[in-house]
N, C-alpha and C positions, 0 to 999 in steps of 0.2 A: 525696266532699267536697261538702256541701249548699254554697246560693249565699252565704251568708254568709261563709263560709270564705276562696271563690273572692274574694270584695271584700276582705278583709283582705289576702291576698297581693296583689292589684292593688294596691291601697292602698302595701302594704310595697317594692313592687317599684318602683314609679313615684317615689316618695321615692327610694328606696335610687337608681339612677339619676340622679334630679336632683342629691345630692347627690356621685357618685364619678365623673361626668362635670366638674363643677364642679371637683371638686379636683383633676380629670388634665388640665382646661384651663391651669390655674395653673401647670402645669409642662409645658404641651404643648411637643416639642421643635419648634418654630417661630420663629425660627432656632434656637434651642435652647433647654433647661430653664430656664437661666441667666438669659436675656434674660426670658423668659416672667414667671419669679418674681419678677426685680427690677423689671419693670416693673408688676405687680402693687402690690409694694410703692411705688413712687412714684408711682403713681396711686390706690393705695386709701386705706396707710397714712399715705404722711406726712403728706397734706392734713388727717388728724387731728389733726395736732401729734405724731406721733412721729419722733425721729430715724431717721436712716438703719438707723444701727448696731441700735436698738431692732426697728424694722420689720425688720431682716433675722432676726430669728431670729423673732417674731411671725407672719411672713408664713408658717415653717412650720409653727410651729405650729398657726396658722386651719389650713392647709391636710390636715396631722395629723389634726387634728377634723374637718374634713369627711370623709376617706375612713375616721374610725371610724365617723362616724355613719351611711354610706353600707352600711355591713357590718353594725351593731349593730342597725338597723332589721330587718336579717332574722335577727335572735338570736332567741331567747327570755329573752335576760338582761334582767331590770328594764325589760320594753320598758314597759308599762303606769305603774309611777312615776317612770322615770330617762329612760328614753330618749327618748321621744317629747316629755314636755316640755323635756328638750334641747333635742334638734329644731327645737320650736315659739319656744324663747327664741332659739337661735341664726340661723333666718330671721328674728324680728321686731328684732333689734340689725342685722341687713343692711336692711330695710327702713327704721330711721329714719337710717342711716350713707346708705343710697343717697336716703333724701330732703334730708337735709343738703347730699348731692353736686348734687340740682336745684336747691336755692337760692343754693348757689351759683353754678355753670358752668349753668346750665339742661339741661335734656334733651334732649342733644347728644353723639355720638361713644360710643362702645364703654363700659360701666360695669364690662367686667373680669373678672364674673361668672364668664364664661366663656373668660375669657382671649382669644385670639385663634381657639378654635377657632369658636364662634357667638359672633360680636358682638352683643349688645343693651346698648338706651336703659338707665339707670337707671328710667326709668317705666316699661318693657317688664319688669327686673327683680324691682321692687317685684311688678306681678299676677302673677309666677312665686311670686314668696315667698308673696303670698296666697293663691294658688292650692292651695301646697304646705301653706300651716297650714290651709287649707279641710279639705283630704283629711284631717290629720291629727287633726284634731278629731273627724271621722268616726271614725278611725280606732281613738282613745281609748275611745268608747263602745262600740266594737265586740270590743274584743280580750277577754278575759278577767281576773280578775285575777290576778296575779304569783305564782308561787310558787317564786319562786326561792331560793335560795341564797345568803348571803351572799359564799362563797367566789367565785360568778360574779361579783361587782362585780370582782373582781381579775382575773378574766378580759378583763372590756373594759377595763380599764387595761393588760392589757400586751396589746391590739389595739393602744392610740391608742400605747402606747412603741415598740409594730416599726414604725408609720408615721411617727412622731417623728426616730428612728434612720433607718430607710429613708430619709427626705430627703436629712434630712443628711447621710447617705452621698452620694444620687444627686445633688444637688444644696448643695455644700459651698458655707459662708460664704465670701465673698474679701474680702481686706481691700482696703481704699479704696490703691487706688495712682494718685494722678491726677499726671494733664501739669504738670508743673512749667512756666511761661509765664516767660522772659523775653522781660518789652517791649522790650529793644532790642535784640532780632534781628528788629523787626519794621520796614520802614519806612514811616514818613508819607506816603499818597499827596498830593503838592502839586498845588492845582485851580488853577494861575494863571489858568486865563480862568473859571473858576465861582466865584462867591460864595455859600458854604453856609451854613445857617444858622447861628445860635450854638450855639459849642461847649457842649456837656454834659455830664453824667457818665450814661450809660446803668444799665439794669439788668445788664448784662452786664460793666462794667469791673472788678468785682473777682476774676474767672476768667479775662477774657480782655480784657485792657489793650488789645488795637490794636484791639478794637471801635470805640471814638468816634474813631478818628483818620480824618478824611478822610472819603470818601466811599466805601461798600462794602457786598458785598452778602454776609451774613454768614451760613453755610446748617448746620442742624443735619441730618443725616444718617445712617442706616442702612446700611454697604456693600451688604449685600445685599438691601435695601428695591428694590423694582420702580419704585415710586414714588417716590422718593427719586434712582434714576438718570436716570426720565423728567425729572427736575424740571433736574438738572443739567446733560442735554445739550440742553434748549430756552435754560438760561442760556447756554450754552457757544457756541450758533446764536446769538444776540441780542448776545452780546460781540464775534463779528466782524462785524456789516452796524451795532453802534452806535458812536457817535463818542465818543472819550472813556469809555468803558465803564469802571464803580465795579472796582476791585479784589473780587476774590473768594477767601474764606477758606472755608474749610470744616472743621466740627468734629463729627467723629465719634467712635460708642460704640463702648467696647471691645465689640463681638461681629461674628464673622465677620471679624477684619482682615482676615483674609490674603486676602478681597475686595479690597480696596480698587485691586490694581493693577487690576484686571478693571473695575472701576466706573471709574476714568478713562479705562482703553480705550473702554469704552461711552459716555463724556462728548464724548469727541476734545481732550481737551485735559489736560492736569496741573495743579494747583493745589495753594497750601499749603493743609496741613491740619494738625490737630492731632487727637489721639486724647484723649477722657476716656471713666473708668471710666463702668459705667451709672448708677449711684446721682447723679456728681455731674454726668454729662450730663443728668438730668431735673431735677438741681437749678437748672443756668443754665438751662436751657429755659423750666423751672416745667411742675410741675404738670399745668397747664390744658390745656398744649399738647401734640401730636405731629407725627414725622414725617410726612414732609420739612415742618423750620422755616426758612423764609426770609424776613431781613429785609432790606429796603433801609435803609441809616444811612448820615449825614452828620453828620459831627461828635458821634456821638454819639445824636444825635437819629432816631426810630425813623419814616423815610417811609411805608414799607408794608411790610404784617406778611402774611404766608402758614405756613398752617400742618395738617398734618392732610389727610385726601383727603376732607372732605365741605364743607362752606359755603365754608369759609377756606381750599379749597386752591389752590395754586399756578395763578394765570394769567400764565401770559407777558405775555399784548397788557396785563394789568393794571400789571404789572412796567414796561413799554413806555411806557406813561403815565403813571406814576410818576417815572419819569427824566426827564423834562420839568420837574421843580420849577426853580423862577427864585426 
């Protein structure tokens, strides 16, 4: 095998990796498949403008396509007119989709890429994708041309249908089943000695109605997030040495329930909670945001917002001084 040879498969292999790592992060089981993909989807998809329901069968599809392209790179099927410029189109639609993502949220928190197993920036993702069409461009010049078979196109069509299928097996649609809320099994914390400011309608009251009542501290949560329990049992510390301490709700995703006793153990204390599906827990959250989400609200109106383990996350003594509003 002369050295050019030896560059082509470097070439092929390095691709072929970036691309079936990618696709096994998307469904890396951390807490599990489930979570991995839908959070995928509400963080990739639907800030595109796609519904839930849409993004849930799209998300496996991208995902499909990547672990074809990850195998077909080291085909000899149509590498030279089909695949590589694949390839080449499918990074540069991630790259102007993740510069979209810095104009709007900036270049900040985990871009998905890689799911949860290597977190990076959307700007850390962008020079992987140039990176990756850099190689590939090399790679185009280098290879031979095609002499394949037509009958081979059907060959990597039913790659991308057993990845297609494969998902969808391992990782099945579930239909939206969320927390039905009745407001009045909730009750009004009354502040007789605090005067709060004027009531409002939040972004949160049409999911979760006892949001704007009173004063409280409204917490989105992971059972099994590490960070998400540190977050709770410093609230939990701070509710018994403060005076009058806000009411505390907590609204958790459907994964991992059967945590949840285990996470108030770890808190020291019980609190209401409600459970929503993943899809419409990143919907009240939005987007932008992650776990552990914690606001402080009065009336409605949003004191202080915590959210995510990097710039925006949770400071107690922050929370501390925020309970001092007059």
């Amino acid at each position: 095998m002369n050295n050019k040879s030896i560059g082509i498969w470097v070439i092929r292999i390095v691709v072929s990796l970036l691309f079936l790592i990618s696709a096994y992060a998307k469904v890396y089981h951390e807490p599990s498949a489930y979570f991995s993909i839908t959070t995928f989807e509400a963080k990739q998809l639907v800030p595109l403008g796609f519904s839930s329901e849409i993004s849930s069968y799209l998300s496996r599809i991208l995902i499909a396509l990547e672990f074809s392209i990850g195998i077909l790179i080291l085909l000899p099927f149509y590498l030279k007119r089909i695949v590589i410029p694949l390839t080449v189109f499918v990074l540069a639609a991630f790259c102007i989709h993740l510069a979209i993502q810095i104009y709007l949220t900036g270049n900040s928190g985990n871009c998905g890429c890689f799911g949860t197993l290597l977190p990076m920036t959307p700007l850390e993702a962008i020079l992987k994708n140039i990176f990756a069409i850099g190689l590939l461009m090399i790679l185009i010049k280098l290879v031979p041309n095609d002499r394949s078979k037509k009958i081979e196109i059907f060959y990597g069509f039913l790659i991308y249908l057993f990845f297609i299928v494969g998902i969808m097996v391992l990782v099945p649609i579930k239909s939206s089943d969320n927390i039905i809320i009745d407001s009045n099994s909730y009750l009004v914390q009354e502040d007789l000695i605090l005067e709060g400011p004027k009531q409002i309608k939040s972004e949160f009251s049409q999911t979760l109605p006892f949001a704007d009542n009173g004063r409280l501290i409204l917490c989105f949560f992971a059972p099994g997030c590490d960070h998400c329990r540190a977050a709770v049992r410093s609230i939990d510390s701070l509710s018994k040495i403060v005076e009058n301490f806000p009411k505390v709700e907590i609204v958790f995703m459907d994964e991992e329930v059967d945590k949840i006793p285990e996470f108030f153990e770890y808190a020291g204390s019980q609190y209401h909670y409600i459970v929503l599906d993943i899809s419409t827990f990143y919907d009240v959250l939005t987007w932008e945001r992650d776990t552990p989400g914690i606001f402080y609200m009065w009336n409605g109106n949003v004191l202080k917002e915590f959210n995510g383990i990097n710039e925006n996350a949770f400071d107690p003594k922050l929370l501390l001084k925020s309970l001092d509003y007059k």
